[in-house]
N, C-alpha and C positions, 0 to 999 in steps of 0.2 A: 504493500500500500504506500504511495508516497503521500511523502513529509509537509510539500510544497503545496498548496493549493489557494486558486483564487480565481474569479470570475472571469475577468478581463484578459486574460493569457490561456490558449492552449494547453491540454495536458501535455503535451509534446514537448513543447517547450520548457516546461515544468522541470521535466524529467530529466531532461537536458542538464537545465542547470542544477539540479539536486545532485548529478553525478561529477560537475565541474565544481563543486562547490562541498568537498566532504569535511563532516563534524562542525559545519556550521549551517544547519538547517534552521535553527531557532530564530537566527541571526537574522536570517536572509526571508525570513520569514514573517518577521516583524517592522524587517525593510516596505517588503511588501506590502504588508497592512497599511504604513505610514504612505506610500505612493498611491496608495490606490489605483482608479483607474488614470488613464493616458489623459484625458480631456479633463480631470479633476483637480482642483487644486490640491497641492498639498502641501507639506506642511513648510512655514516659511523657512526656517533653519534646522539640522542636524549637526549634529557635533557626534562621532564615532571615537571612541578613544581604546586602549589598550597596550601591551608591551609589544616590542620588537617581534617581528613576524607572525603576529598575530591574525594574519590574514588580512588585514581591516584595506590595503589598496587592492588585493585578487579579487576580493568579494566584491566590492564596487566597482570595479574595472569589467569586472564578468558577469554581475547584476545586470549592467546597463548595458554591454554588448548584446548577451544574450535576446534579452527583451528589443531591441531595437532602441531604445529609448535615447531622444536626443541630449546631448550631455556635454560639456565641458570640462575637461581633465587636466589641470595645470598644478605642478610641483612649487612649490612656496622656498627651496631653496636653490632650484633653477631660476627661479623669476625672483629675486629678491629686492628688490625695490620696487611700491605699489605704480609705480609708471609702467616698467615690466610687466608686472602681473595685471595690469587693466589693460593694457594692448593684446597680452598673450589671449586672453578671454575672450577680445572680439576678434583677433586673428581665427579661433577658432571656431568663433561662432559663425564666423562668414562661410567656411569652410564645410559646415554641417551638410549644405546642399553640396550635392553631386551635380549638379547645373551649372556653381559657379565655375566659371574657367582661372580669370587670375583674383588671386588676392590682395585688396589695394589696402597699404596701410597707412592707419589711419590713427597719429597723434593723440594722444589721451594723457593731461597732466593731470588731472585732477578729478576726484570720484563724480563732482558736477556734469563734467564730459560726459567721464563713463555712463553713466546711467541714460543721458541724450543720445547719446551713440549706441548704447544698448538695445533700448526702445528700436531705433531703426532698423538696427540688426534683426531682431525678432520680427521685426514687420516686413523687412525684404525676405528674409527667409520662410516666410507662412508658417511659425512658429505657435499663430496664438492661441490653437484650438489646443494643445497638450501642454505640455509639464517641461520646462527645459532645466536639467539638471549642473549646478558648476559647482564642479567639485574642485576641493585646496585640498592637496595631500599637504603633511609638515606644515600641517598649519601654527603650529607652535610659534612661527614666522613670522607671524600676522603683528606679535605684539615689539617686533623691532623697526616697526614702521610708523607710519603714524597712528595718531591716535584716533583719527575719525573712520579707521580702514575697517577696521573689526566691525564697530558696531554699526557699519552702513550696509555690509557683506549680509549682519544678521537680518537685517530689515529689508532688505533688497528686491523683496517682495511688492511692498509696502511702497518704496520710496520710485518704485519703475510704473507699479502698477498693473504690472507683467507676471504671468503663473509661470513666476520661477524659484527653486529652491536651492538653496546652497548648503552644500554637504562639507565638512569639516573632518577630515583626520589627522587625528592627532597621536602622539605617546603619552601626552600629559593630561592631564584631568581637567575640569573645565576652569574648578576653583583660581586654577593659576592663570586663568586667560581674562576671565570675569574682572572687566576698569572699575577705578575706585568711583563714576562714577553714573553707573550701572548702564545696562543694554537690555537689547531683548534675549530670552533667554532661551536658546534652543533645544530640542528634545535630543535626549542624550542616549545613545547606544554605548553598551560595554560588550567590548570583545576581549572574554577570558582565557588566559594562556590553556594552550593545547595539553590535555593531559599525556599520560604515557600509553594510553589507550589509543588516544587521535594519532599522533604522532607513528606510532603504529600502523593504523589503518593508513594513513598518509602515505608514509614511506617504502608501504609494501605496495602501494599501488605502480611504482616504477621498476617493476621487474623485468628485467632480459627476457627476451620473447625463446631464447635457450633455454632457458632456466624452467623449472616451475614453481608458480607461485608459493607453496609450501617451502622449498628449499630459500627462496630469496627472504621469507618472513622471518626464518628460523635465524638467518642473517642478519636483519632488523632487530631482533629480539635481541640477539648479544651487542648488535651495537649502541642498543638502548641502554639496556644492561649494564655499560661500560660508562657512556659518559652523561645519562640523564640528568647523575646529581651533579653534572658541572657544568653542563651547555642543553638549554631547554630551545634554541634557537633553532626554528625549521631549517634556515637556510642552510645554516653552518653545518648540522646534520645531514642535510640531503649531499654536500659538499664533502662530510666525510664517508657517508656512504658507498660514494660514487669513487672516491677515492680508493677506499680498500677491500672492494669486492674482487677484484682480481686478487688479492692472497688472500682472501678465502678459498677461492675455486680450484685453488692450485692443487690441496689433495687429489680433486675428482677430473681434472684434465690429465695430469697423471696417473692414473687408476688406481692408486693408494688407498682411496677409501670411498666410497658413493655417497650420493645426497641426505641418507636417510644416520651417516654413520657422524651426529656430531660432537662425539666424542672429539672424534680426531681431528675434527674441523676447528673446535676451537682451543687444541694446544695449538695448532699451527695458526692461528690466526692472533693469541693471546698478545706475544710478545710486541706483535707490531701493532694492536691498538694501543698498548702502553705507551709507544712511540709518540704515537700521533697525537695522546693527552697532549704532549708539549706543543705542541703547534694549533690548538685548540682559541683559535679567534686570530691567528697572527696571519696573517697573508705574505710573510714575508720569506717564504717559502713555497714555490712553485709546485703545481700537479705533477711535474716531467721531473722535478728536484727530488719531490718526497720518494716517486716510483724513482729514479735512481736508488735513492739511496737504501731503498728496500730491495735493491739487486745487490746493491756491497755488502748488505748485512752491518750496515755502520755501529756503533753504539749508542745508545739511545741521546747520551749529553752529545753528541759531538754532531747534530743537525746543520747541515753545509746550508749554507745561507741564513742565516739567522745572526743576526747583529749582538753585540756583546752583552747590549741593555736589556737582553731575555733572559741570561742567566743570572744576572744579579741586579733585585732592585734594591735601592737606595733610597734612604729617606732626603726629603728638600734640601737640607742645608747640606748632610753629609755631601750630596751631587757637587756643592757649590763650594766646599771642601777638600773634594778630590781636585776637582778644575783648579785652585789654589795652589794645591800641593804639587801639583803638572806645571803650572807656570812656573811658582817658586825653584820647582827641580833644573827647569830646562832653560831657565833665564839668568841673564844674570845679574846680579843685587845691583849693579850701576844702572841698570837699563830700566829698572822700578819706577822711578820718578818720571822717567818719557813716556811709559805705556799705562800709569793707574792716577797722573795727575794731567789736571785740566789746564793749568798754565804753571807750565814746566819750565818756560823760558827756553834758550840757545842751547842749544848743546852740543858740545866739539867732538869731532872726529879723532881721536886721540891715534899716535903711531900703534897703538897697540888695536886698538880694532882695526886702522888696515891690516894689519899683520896677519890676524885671524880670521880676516872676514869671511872666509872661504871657506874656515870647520863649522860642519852643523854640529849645533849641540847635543843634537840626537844621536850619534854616532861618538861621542864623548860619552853620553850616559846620564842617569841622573845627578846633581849633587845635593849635597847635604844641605837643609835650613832652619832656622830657629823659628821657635815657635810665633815670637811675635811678628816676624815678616808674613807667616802664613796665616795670621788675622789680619795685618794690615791688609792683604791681596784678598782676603775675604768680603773688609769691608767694602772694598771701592768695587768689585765687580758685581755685589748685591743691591738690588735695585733698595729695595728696602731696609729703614736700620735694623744693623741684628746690633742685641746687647750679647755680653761675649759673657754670660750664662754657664750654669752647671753643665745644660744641655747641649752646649756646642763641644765644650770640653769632652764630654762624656762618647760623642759621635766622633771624634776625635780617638779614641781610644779603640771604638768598634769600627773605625777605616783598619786598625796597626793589626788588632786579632783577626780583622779579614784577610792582612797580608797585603794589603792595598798599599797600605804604607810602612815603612820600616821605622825603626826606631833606632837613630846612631850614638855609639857611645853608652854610659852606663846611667843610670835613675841618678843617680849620685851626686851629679853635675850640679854646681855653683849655678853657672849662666845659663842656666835651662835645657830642658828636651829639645834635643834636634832630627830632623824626622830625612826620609828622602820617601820621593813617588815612586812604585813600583808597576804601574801601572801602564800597556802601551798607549802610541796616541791614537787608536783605530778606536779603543773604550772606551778613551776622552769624548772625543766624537760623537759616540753613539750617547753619551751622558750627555752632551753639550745641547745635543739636537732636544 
């Protein structure tokens, strides 16, 4: 029996989209309701909200395909300035018909225009008998602009005159969007993260037409199994899926073991999702890198392509510490005054820098510096005051037992602890960024 039903649509149609649209029937459902039919008004604003892959642009995007339904689709952090975003709207709305040949554009500074230029658009395009839909994905967007953008968007209905609705998705809830000095208030849809049930269902729907469905889900199952309690994100998941289904399969391309046998499917498959926890949201690592590296058999810390700043993080200051300690190591104490003050005055070429100009000090090594030189170089590259606190000291101390920085000479010392960077400059780098 399907889930989907309502007067003004086809069951065919229905059906259709109940099948493009899995574990969000309630949703799309209720969407429904709210649109009623084509020629009906409906409701002046929506605001759809939820977390990251949530569905909330497939469903909208495939709601309104589906149905026919004429609509406007414009991204809030591709259009980011409401000039942008009110041109992008009628470029698209001129567009709705298949009759027009060119697109003439046409100027909009300010939402007075737009709404003038709106009106027209709807009326060259024989719009006025249905429901025209304009939807702001990342609408979150809307409150970096100005302030009359949101609340004229909500009422847009209202101030055109025109049966049109505008649709809002968001990450954030509405409380954070809602001006101090109120609007109209939209009906609000909530899209609930995919349980491990959905995600399931989901994910075993893209099985190899090789395969069968049973074997591909059993697949699912352990991959769910493995990183659910760290990554609840569809995409990211379909991404690893797609990734390490070839060393699952590899038992059974080599006749070692069949479909039904998965025991042995998942020791042979264990050690390399372990892997792949590391790389878990990092794009900094290629589809053709990770499959290399699962042909060398690498060790799992030692991921080619991956920048230094994955293996160890660091707290704020410490980062700005280390940067410190690199400078201090590799410069030298005369050249302080020309590179951390603002008016330095003149300063001579002395015979001995031409002498040396030509050793890098990278290739010298690090040297040795006292503690107060590496607050001094602290404070001036810190945008903000830092007071020089238990707590700097203390990070100071968890650089030396990370082996980040060395400690020269003995505790003992009259004129204080003197430290050197041990650290290359490819780290630096990746801290600096």
């Amino acid at each position: 029996m399907p889930n989907l039903e309502h007067p003004a649509y086809p069951s065919a149609t229905l059906l259709q989209l109940e099948s493009l649209v899995p574990c969000r029937e309630s949703q799309v459902s209720m969407l429904l309701s709210i649109f009623g039919e084509r020629q009906q008004f409906s409701f002046p604003s929506i605001f759809i909200y939820g977390h990251t892959s949530s569905g909330k642009t497939y469903v909208m995007q495939t709601l309104l395909n589906t149905l026919q339904l004429p609509h406007v689709f414009v991204n809030c952090v591709e259009h980011f300035t409401s000039r942008l975003l009110l041109e992008e709207i009628l470029i698209q709305l001129q567009s709705c018909s298949s009759e027009t040949e060119q697109i003439s554009h046409v100027p909009c500074d300010n939402f007075n225009d737009f709404v003038r230029l709106f009106k027209q658009a709807v009326a060259s395009q024989e719009l006025e008998d249905q429901t025209l839909y304009i939807v702001l994905d990342r609408a979150e967007q809307l409150r970096e602009m100005e302030a009359n953008i949101l609340p004229a968007f909500l009422r847009l209905q209202e101030l055109s005159d025109r049966n049109v609705t505008v649709v809002l998705l968001s990450e954030i809830v509405w409380e954070l969007f809602r001006p101090n000095t109120g609007c109209f208030e939209p009906f609000t849809v909530y899209f609930p993260d995919y349980s491990i049930g959905h995600l399931q269902k989901i994910l075993s729907q893209n099985h190899p037409p090789e395969y069968s469905a049973d074997f591909y889900a059993a697949y699912i199952n352990i991959l769910l199994g493995v990183f659910y309690m760290v990554c609840r994100d569809l995409k990211e998941l379909q991404h690893l899926a797609a990734l390490n289904f070839s060393k699952y399969c590899e038992p059974v391309v080599s006749g070692e073991a069949n479909e039904r046998d998965t025991r042995k499917l998942w020791k042979n498959i264990e050690p390399h999702l372990k892997k792949a926890m590391q790389t878990v949201y990092l794009r900094e690592i290629s589809s053709s890198q990770w499959e290399r590296l699962q042909r060398e058999d690498g060790e799992p810390g030692q991921l080619k392509g991956l920048s230094a700043h994955t293996h160890v993080e660091l707290p704020y200051y410490s980062k700005f510490l280390l940067i410190a300690a690199y400078l201090a190591s590799y410069n030298p104490v005369r050249t302080d005054k020309r590179f951390f003050l603002k008016h330095h005055g003149k300063i001579r070429k002395t015979n001995f820098m031409k002498k040396h100009e030509k050793t890098s000090n990278h290739l010298l090594g690090p040297k040795p510096f006292p503690l107060d030189r590496l607050l001094a170089i602290l404070y001036s590259i810190v945008d903000n005051r830092v007071a020089p606190t238990a707590n700097i000291f203390s990070q100071i101390t968890s650089l030396v037992t990370l082996q980040l920085l060395t400690m020269v000479g003995h505790n003992d010392q009259l004129d204080g602890p003197r430290y050197k960077c041990t650290v290359s400059l490819d780290f630096i780098r990746a801290i600096a960024r």
